[in-house]
N, C-alpha and C positions, 0 to 999 in steps of 0.2 A: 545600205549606203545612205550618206546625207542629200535630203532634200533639198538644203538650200543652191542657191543660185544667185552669183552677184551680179547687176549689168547694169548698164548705162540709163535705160530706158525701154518701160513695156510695149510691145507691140505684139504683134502675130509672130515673129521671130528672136528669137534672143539666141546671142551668142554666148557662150559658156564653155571654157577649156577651150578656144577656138573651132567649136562644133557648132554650126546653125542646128538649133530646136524652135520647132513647131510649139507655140505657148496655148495651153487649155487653162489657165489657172487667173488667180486677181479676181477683181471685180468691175473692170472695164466693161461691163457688159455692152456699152454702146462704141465701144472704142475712137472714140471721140478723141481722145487727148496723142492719138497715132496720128490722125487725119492734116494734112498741111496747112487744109482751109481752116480749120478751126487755130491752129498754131499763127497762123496770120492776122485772124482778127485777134487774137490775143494781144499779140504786137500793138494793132492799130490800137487797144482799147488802153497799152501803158502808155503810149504814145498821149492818149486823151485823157486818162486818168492820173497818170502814174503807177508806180509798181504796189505802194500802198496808201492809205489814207490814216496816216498817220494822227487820229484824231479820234477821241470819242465822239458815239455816234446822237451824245445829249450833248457836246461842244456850243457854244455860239457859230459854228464856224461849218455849214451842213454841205452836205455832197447829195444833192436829190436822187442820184441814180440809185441808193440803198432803194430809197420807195417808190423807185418807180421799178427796180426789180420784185419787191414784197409785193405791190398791186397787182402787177403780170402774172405772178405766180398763182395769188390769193385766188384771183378771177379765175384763171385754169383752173384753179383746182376745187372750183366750188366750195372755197372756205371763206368766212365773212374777212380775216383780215393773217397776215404774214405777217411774222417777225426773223429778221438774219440773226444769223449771229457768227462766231469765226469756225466752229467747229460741231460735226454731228452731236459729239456728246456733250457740250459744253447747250446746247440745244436741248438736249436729253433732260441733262440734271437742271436743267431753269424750267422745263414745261414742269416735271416730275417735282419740285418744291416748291411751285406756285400752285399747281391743283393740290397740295397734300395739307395745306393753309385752308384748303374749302373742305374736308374728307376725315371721317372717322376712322375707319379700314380701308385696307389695302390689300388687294388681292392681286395677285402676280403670277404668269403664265409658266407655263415648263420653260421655255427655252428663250426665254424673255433677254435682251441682250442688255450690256451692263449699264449703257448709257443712259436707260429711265429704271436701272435696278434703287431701291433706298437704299441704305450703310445697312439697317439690319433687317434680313425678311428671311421666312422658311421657304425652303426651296421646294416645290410641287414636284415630286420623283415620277409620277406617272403620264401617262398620255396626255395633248391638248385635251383630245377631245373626253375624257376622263374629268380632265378638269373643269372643264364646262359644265358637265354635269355637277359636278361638286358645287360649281359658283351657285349653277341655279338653284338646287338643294338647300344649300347655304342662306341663299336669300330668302327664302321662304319662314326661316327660322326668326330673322330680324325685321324689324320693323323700324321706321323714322331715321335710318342709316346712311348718310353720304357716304358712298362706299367708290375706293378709284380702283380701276381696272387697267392691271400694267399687259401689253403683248406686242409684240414682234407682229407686224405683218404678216413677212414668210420666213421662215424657219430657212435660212440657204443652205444648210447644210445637210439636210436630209432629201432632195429637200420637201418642203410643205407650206402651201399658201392656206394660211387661215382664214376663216370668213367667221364674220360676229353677227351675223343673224340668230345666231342663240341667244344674244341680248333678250331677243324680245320676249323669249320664256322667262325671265327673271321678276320676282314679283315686285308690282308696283307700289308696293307698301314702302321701299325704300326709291333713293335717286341715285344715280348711279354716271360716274366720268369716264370716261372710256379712253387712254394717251397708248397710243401704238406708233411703235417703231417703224418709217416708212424707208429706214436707210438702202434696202434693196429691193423695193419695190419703187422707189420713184426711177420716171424710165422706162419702166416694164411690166408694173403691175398698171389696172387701170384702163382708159380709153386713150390716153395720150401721155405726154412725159410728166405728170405731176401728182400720179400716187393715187392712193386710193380714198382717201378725203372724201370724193362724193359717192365712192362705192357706199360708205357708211355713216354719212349725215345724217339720214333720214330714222336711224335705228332711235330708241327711245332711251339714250344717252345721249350725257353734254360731253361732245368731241371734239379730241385733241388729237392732232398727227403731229408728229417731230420726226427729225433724222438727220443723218449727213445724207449732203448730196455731191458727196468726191466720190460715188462709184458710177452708177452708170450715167450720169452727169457730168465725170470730170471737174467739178467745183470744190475746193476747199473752202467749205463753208457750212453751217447747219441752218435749219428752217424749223419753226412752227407755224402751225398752221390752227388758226383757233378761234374761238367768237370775242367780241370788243373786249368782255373784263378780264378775259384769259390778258390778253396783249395790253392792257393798261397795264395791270399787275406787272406782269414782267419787263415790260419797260420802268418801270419801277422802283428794279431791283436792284442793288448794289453790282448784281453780277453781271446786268447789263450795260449799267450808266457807265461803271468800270474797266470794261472789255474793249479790244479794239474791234473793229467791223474785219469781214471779207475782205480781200483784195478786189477793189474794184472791177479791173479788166476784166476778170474773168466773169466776172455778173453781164457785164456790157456784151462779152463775147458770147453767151448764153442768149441775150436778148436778139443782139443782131443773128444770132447761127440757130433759131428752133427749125428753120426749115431741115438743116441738115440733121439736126438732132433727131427730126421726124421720120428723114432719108435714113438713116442709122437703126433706127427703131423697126420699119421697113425690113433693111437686112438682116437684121436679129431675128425677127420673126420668122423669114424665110428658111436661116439656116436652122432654126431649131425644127422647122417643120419637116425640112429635110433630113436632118440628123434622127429624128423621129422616127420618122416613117420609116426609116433602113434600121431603126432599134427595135419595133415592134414584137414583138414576143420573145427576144431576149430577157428571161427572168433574172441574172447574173447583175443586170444594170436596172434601176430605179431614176424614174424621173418623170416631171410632172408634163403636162402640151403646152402649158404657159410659160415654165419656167427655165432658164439657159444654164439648167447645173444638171450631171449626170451622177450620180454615185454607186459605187460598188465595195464591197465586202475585204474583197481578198490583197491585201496589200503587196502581196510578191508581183501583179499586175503592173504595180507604178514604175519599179526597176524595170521589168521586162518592157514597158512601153519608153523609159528613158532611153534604154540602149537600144530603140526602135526609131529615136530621134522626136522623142513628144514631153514637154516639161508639163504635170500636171497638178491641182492641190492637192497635200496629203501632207497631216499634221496633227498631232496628241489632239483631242479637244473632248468635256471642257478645261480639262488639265494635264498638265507635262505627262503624266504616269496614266493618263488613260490609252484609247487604241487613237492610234492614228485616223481620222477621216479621210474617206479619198473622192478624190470628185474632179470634173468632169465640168471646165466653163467654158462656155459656148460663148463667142463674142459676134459683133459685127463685124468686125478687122477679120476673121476667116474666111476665104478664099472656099470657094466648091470642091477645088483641088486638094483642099486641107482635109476638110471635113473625109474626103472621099481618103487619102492617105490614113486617116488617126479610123475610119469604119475597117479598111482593110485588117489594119493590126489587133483592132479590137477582137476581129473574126480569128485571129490566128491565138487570140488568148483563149479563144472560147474552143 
């Protein structure tokens, strides 16, 4: 049967053919954009802003709340300076052709996502951590090389949280940029909602984080995050000075609502620790203790949990003709009752 599902608006419920389903799928991971409170200050913030800022953000004509969201961010996230922009990839492809202007080679991770991919690269068929080796092997071989290093935070779909402390085996004969994808880590990876920035400053790479932050932030918006000449550079750029900014409100509702973002982050961790613990030695299901996705193998699972009243992700990837993915998103907007409904059925697959 088809997967798809058309409806009004994500929440913990979606109606479909006039049957309420229980929603495991999307990337609400903080379910933020469900919440009333948050839909309220949104209001207040068009109310104050308007619905857009219809203006370049190099205008005579400035809106301070751009930098004063960039500074809030920059500072949580222990990065020297923030740049907005309207969209994760649009974020992506500006960090990814302003470091590639400092950089000889480029080396690009398995499952690197498209928004800091370049137009032409070879794609790494084997394992991260396969590849890691290979970078450091690699590096030993060159010398005097700016070399940029593309990855994904976490892989969601498997899923797998990367760590680049492998960096620091890499030989110092070259210098080395490290731009990683923080689209589904900011949120969730991290000590608080702003990514993993300072998990990896310290490694002996010049670091760049970029990402959209419309999933478990609810913002339609993208962010780097970088040191000064990264952020002159690309203010800079045609792609910049040309673009229109974020919608306001929604920066403003961020600003005034981290309490609840935090409260949200709170439930998230709760439920995944619960869902956890009641998954514990089921080998049929794959999943990480940090991370809010579950995946499994056997695709006849996703029908039989549909007609069990549960809409789940399951979709070709990385292309139309490969196998389906299926998985398993854990949000905050789930109820102890959900969670305990979608454990039941899962026992009845098993």
């Amino acid at each position: 049967m088809s997967h798809k599902y058309l409806t009004r608006q994500l929440g913990r419920e979606i109606v479909y053919n006039e049957k309420t389903y229980l929603h495991f799928s999307g990337t609400a991971y903080l379910g933020i954009g469900a919440l009333p409170e948050f839909k309220n200050l949104l209001i207040k913030g068009i109310k104050k802003h308007g619905p857009n800022h219809g203006s370049s953000r190099t205008s005579n004509v400035q809106l301070p709340l751009y930098e004063q969201f960039e500074t809030e961010f920059a500072k949580n996230a222990g990065a020297p300076e923030a740049l907005l922009l309207s969209s994760g990839y649009m974020a992506g492809q500006l960090a990814l052709e302003t470091l590639k202007k400092q950089t000889d080679l480029t080396w690009v991770a398995p499952d690197t996502h498209p928004a800091i991919l370049p137009s032409r690269f070879k794609t790494y068929s084997d394992t991260f951590s396969a590849w890691t080796r290979h970078c450091i092997q690699k590096s030993r071989e060159l010398m005097g090389q700016n070399i940029l290093i593309l990855s994904n935070a976490v892989n969601p779909l498997k899923p797998e949280v990367h760590d680049f402390r492998w960096t620091k085996n890499l030989s110092p004969a070259n210098r080395y940029f490290l731009l990683v994808d923080d689209s589904h880590a900011f949120g969730i990876l991290g000590e608080n909602l702003f990514g993993t920035y300072a998990s990896w400053k310290d490694l002996p790479v010049n670091l760049t984080v970029c990402g959209s932050l419309g999933k478990a932030l609810s913002l339609p918006a993208g962010i780097i995050l970088g040191d000064g000449l990264l952020m002159e550079n690309a203010k800079n750029s045609p792609v910049f000075r040309s673009s229109s900014p974020p919608s306001p409100a929604f920066l403003d509702a961020f600003l005034q609502g981290i309490p609840m973002y935090l409260k949200q982050r709170k439930k998230l961790l709760a439920n995944m620790d619960y869902m956890y613990g009641k998954l514990s030695g089921q080998e049929s299901f794959q999943f990480l203790p940090d991370y809010p996705v579950i995946t499994f193998e056997n695709t006849a699972w996703v029908d039989q949990l549909h007609r069990m009243g549960f809409i789940l992700s399951s979709f070709p990837y990385p292309g139309p003709e490969d196998r389906p993915v299926n998985r398993i998103v854990v949000s905050a907007w789930h109820k102890k009752e959900d969670l305990n409904l979608l454990l039941q059925a899962l026992m009845k697959l098993q």
